[in-house]
N, C-alpha and C positions, 0 to 999 in steps of 0.2 A: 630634367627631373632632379629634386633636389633628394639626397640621399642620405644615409644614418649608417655607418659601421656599427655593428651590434653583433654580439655570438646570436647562434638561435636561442640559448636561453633565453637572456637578455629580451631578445624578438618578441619569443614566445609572451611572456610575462608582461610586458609593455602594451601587445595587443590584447591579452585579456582584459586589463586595468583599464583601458579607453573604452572597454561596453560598457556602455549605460542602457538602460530600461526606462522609460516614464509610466508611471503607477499611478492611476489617480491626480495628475497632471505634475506629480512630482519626480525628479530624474534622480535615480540612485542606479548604484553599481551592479551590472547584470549580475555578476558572478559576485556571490555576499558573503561567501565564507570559503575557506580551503582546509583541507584536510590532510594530514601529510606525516608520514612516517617514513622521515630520509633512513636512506644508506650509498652505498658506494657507487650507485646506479645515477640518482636525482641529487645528491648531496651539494656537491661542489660547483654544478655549475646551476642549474634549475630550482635549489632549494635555496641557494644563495640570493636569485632574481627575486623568489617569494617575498623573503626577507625585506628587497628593496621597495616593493608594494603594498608592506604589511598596511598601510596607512589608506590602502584605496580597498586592498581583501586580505581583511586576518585573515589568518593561518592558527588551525589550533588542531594540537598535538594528538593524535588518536592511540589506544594501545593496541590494535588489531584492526589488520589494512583493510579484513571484511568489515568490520561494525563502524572505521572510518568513514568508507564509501557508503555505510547505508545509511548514517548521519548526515553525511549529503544529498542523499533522496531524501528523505526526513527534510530535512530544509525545505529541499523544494516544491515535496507538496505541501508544505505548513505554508510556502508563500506560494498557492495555487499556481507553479508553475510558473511562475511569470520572475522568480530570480532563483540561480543555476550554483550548488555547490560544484567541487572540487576536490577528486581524491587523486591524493599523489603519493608512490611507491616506489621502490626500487624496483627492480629486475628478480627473475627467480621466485620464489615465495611470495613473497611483498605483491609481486602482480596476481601471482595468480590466486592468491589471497582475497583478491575485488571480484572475482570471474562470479560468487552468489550475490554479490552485491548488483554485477550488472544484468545480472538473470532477475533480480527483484525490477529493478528499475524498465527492464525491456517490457517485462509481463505486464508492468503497472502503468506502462506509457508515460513516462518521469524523465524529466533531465537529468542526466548525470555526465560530469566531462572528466572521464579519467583520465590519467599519464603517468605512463614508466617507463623507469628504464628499458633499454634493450643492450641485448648485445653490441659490440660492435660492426659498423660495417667495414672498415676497413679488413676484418678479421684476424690480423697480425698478434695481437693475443689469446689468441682462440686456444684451445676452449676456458673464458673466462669463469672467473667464481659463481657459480649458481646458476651456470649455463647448461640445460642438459641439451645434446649435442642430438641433430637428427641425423639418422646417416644415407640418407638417400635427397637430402634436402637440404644441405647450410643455412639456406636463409630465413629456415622454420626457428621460431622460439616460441618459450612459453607464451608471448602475448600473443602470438597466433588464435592460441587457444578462447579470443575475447570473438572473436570474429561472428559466431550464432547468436551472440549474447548483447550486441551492440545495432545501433542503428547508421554509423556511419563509424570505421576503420582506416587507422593509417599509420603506415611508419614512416618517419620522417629520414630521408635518405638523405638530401640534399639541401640548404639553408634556404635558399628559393624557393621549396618546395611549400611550407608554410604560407607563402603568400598565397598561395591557393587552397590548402587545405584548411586553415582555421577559420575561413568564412563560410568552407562547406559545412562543415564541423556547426561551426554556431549555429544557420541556417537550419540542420537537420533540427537542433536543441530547442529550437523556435517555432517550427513551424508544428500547428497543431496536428496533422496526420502524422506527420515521421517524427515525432517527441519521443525521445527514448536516449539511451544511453549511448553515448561517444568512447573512441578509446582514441588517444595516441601513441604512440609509441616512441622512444627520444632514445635512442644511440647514444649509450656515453663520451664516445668520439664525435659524434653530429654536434651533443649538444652545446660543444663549448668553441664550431667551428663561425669564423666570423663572416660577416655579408655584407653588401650596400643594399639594406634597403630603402624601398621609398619612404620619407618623409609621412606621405600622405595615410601612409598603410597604419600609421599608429595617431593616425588622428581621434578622438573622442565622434565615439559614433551612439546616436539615441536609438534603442530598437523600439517598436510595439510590437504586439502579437496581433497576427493577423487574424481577422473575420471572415472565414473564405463565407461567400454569398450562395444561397441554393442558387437554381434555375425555376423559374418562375413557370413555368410549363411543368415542371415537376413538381412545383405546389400546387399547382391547380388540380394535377392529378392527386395527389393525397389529399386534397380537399371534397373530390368524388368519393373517396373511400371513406372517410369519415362520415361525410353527408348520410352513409347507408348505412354507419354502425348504429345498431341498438345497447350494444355495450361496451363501448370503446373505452381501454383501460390505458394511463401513460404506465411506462416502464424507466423512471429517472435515474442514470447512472453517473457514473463520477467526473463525466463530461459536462454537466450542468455546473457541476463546481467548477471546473475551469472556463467556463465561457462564464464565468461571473451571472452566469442567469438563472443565480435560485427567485429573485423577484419575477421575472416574465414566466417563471415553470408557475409561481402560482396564481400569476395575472390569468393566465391561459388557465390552469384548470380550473378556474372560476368564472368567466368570461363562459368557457365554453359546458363548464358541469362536468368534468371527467373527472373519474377518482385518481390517483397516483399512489402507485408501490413504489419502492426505493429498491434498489443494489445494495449489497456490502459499501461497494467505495459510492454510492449515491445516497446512501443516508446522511443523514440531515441537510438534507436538499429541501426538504419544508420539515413546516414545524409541525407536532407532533399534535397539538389540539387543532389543527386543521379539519377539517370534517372533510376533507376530498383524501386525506391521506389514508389508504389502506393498512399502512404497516409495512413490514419490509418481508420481501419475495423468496422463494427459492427454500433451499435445505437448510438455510441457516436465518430460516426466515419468520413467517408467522400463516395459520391456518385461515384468516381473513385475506392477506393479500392472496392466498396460493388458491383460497376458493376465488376471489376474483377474476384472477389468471384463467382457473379451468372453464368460466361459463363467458368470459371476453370473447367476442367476435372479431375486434379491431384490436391489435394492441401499437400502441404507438411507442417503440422503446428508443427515448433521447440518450446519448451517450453513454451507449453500453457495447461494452464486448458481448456481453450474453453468455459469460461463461455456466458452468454447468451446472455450479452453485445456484446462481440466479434462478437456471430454467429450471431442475432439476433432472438434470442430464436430458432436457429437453422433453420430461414429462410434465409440466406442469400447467401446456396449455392444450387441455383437453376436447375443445372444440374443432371437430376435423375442418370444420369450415374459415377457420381464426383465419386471418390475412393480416399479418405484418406489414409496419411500414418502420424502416430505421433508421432516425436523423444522423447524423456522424460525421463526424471532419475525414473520416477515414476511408474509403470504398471497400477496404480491405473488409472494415468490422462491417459497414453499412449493408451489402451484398450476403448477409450469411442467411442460411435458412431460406431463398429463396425471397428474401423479405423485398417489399417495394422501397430501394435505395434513397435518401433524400440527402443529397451531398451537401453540408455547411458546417457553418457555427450555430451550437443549440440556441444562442439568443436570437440570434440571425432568421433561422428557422422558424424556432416559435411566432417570431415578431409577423413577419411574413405571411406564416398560415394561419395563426390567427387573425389576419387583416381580410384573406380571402373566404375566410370561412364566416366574417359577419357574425351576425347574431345567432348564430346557432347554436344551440344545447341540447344538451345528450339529457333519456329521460330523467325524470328527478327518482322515481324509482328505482333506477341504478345505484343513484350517486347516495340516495338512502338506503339502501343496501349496503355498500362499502362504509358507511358509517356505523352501521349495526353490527358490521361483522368486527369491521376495527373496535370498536367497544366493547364485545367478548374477548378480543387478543387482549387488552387493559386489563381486564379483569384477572384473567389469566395472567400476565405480568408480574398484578401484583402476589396472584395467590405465590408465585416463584418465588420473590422477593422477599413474600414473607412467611418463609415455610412454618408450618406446625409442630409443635413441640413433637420430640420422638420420630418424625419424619426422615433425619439426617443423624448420622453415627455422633454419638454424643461428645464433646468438646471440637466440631467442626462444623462449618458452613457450609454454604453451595456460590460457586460463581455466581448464581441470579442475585443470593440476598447478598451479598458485597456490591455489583452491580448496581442494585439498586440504592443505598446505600450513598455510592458516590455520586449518583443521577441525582440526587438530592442537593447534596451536599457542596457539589463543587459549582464554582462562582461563572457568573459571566468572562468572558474569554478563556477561564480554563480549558484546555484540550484535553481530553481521553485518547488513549492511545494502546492498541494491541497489536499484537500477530502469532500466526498458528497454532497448532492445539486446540483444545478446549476452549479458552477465550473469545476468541473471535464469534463462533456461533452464539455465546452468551450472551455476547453482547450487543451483537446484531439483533439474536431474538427481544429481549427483553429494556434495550435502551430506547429513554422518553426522548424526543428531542424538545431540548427546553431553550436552544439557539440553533441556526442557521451555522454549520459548518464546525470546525474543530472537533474532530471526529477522525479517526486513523484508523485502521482496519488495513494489515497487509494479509488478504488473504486470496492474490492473483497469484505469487510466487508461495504465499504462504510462509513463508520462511524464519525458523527459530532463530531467535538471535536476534530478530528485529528490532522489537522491545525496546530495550535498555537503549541502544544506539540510537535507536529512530525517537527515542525522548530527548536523549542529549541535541540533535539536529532539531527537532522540533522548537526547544527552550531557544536555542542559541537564534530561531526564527521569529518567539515569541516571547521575548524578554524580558514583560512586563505582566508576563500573567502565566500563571501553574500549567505546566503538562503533569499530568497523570498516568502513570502508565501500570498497567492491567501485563504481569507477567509471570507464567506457569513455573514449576521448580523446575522442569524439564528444560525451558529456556533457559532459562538463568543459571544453568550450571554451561549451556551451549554457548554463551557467551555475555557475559556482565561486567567487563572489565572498564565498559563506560560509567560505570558507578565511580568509577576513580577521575575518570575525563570529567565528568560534573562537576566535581568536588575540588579536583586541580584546575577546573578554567571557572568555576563562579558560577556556573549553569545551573540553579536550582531544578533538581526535579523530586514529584512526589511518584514512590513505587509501592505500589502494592502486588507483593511476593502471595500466590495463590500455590500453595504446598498438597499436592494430593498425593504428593508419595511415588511419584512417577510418572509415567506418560499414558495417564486415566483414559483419556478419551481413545487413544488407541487398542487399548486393553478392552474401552467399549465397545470399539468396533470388532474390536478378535473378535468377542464373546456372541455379541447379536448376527455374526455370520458363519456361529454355531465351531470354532476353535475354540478353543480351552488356553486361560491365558498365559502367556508364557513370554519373557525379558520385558517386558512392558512394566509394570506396578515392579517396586521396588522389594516386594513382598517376595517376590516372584525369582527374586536376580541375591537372594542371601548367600552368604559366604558358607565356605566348607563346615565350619563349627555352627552353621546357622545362626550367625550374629546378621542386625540386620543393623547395618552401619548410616547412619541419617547425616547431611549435614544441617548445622546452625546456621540456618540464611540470615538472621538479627546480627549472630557476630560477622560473618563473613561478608558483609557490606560494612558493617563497622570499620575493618581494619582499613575498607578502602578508604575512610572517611567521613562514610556517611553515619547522620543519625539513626538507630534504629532500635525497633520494638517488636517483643512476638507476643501478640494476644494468645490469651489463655480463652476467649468468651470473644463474641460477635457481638456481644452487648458493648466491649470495649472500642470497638470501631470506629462512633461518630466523635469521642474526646482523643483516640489518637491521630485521628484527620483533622483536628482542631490543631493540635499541637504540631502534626506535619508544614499546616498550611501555614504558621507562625514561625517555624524555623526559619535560621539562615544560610542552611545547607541542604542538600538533598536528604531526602527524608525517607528511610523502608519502614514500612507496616508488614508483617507478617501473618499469613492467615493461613492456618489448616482447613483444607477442606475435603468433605467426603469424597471421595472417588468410587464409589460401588453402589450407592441406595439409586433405587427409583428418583429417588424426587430431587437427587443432586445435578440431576441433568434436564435441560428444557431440550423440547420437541416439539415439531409440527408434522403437519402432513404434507411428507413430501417426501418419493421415491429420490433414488440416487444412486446411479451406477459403481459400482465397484467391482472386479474383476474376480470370481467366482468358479470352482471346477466344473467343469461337465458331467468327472465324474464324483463322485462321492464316497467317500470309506466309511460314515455310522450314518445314523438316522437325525440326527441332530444336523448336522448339515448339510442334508437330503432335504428336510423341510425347507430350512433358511433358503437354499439357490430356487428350489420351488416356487417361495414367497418373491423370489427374486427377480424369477421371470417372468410373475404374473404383473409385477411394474414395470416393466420394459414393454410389456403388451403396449403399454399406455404412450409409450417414445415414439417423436415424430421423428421419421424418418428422412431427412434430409429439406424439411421441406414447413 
């Protein structure tokens, strides 16, 4: 066997750099970007090897190891999975600084391949810098702490040991049920200990993503359950997007006559003048697809978790008689609810059940139904979009009318992009899809901060066309320091800062479950003298670099998105918006568990838990 002396840096970095991916029959580099904030942990031996690769995976500088690594999810759902960012840290801080990032990326079923430091094994410097020490366990450290948070764990003890563990490691990253986030662990002592290894081990290797295939016996039977529906509705999740099958989701619902609601991460899985498209489902949904849902008999839901969003903490499908069936590369998701499992890939699937289902179609009755009801949601869209004078607190707007706004305005390939608060539901409710895909929504982990970071990964994925990103004041003060990462690596993006003066939506929810608001609205949280202290989002992106503006008027909106999309730098727009009127906020019909007392101290939220449990009536129980 012919051999290579190499430290495990060295190792490490060599075998990342030999994966390639073929994409549309072209072979590029699995891993497309790195992310990496050296210190005394990754520096000298592992940050050094980056350097030697920059030429097969830039490397580009993050200022926060969490918004690093979510810029790396950001990558790799902008390239549906199919190529894998790279966040790298020291030891201490710096790691456990990724542990929200890889809680985003497990939630969201996303590659991510982190590495840091660790302690030493030898332990002969113990207890090193930023080491907290366990005292019933030595060989606990903070990376331990990744271990719930990732899909495959390791620390690397011995230089050998890699040749086993980064093909499990990739493998996990790859394959469509166990897709989620990796960690390794690198010993500052390990990393710079030398090995022979094999030649072959760093050979150029092409991966695909596999098409796990149903069983055909299992199509048949989901093709009896269909045969009997009279109202069989699909349920498209963000599994259609990765199995590259938004064209076979609307071959099939048009072949076969079935309407389709979307997911949060399934929207724009079809396009939005579709006549089979209901609208999108759930509590952050629309009252067309949710009436769908309640009178479905069949519901067919392709790659979905079916989180609680979607179902409406599992009220939303009202028919005790409904029978599930759910396609999924996973058993894990496919199995829930009792639902009839259909193990594959959604294109795979589809292709298959609709080959054995023939010419059959669901009545037309139905499927003009789900069109009349999607065309009230329209309506309602735009009455959002375009509220009425005196509607909304005077020199502010609403999420919906900026939303719509940009649903206009922004060009083919540009990407929209949010995560938690307010945002998300807004835009889930009230976005047109006017293209197939480019669409971001983190709202499995939900997590503030996403934003800004998951623009910058987004951009650095799509380089030749706008991300947009849709971000609350609350975020943006939680973490925006990638406004400067843009601006120092070339990464244009366009932000739109949505200012309600605090964390609105939460304050909505205080209030509608009959608490009285309190640390939420900035109103709420004034200093001793009752000054009520605001910051300047226009300047305080400025200083990072960027260009920016604060509208005075909603009128100014569509010439400062002119002037955004013409720049040559990242670009803030600033908008005030109501956070307290009626009409600042959309809604549908759809109940939503929330944790609620038993007992009650006024009358006000004696009613609310009341109204509370009479929607839980409606919850399936298991089943």
């Amino acid at each position: 066997m012919k051999t290579v002396r190499l430290t495990v840096a060295e190792a490490f970095a060599n075998y990342l750099a030999a994966q390639k991916i073929e994409i549309d029959g072209k072979v590029e580099q699995l891993f497309g970007a790195a992310f990496a904030i050296f210190g005394h942990g990754n520096v000298t031996c592992f940050g050094q090897q980056l350097k030697n690769i920059e030429d097969k995976i830039p490397t580009w500088r993050g200022q926060n190891e969490q918004s690093m690594a979510t810029a790396a999810i950001a990558y790799a759902k902008a390239n549906q999975r199919r190529r894998i960012g790279i966040a790298t840290s020291s030891i201490g801080p710096g790691a456990t600084n990724m542990i929200t990032a890889a809680g985003i990326a497990h939630t969201n079923r996303l590659p991510l391949l982190l590495i840091s430091g660790d302690a030493y094994i030898s332990r002969l410097p113990d207890p090193v810098l930023q080491q907290p020490e366990n005292f019933h366990n030595p060989s606990i450290t903070c990376n331990d702490a990744f271990k719930p948070l990732t899909r495959y764990w390791d620390r690397i003890v011995s230089p050998a040991q890699i040749i086993q563990s980064l093909p499990h490691a990739l493998n996990t990253m790859l394959d469509p049920e166990t897709c989620g986030p990796v960690f390794i662990g690198l010993p500052q002592d390990v990393q710079g200990m030398a090995y022979d290894f094999p030649e072959a081990f760093f050979a150029d290797k092409v991966h695909r993503i596999r098409r796990p295939e149903p069983e055909m016996l299992v199509i048949e039977e989901a093709k009896e359950i269909l045969l009997n529906a009279e109202r069989p509705l699909i349920i498209s999740g963000g599994g259609v997007h990765y199995s590259l099958a938004t064209d076979e989701l609307a071959d099939f619902a048009a072949k076969h006559n079935i309407p389709v609601v979307e997911t949060i991460a399934g929207r724009a899985t079809m396009l939005q003048d579709n006549p089979l498209n209901a609208g999108p489902i759930g509590v952050t949904g629309s009252n067309s697809a949710n009436y769908m849902a309640a009178h479905a008999d069949v519901v067919l839901a392709i790659g979905t978790r079916l989180q609680d969003f979607t179902t409406g903490s599992w009220s939303v499908f009202r028919n005790p008689d409904m029978k599930l069936i759910s396609i999924n590369v996973a058993k894990f998701d496919a199995i829930k609810h009792m639902s009839y499992p259909v193990l594959g890939d959604a294109k795979a699937c589809m292709t298959k059940l609709s080959g054995v289902l023939g010419n059959w179609r669901s009545a037309q009755v139905w499927a003009d139904t789900a069109k009349a009801q999607a065309d009230e949601w329209k309506a309602e869209v735009y009455r959002r979009t375009h509220p009425k004078k005196g509607e909304l607190l005077p020199g502010t707007s609403s999420y919906a009318e900026v939303i719509g706004k940009l649903n206009t305005q922004m060009e083919k390939g540009d990407t929209v992009l949010t995560a938690a608060g307010g945002l998300p539901a807004e835009l889930s409710m009230n976005w047109q899809n006017y293209q197939i895909g480019k669409f971001d929504i983190d709202f499995g982990f939900s997590c503030m901060g996403y934003e800004i970071a998951g623009g910058w990964g987004a951009k650095i994925a799509n380089p030749d066309n706008d991300v947009v990103v849709l971000v609350g004041d609350g975020s943006y003060l939680i973490q925006n320091s990638d406004i400067y990462s843009s601006v120092l690596t070339g990464q244009k993006m366009i932000l739109v800062v949505c200012d309600n003066g605090g964390f609105a939506v939460i304050n909505k929810l205080q209030n509608n479950t009959g608490n009285e608001s309190f640390n939420n609205l900035l109103e709420d949280c004034r200093r001793p003298d009752g000054e009520l202290a605001r910051v300047d989002f226009a300047k305080h992106a400025e200083s990072q670099g960027a260009i920016s503006e604060k509208l005075t008027s909603i009128d100014q909106f569509d010439a400062a998105f002119v002037r955004a999309k013409e720049a040559d730098r990242t670009y803030v727009i600033v908008v005030d918006i109501d956070p307290v009127s009626p009409a600042a906020w959309s809604k549908c019909d759809c109940w939503w568990e929330v944790g609620l007392p038993e007992v009650t101290r006024n009358e006000g939220t004696e009613k609310k838990v009341a109204d509370w449990q009479e929607g839980k009536n409606l919850q399936r129980r298991g089943v």
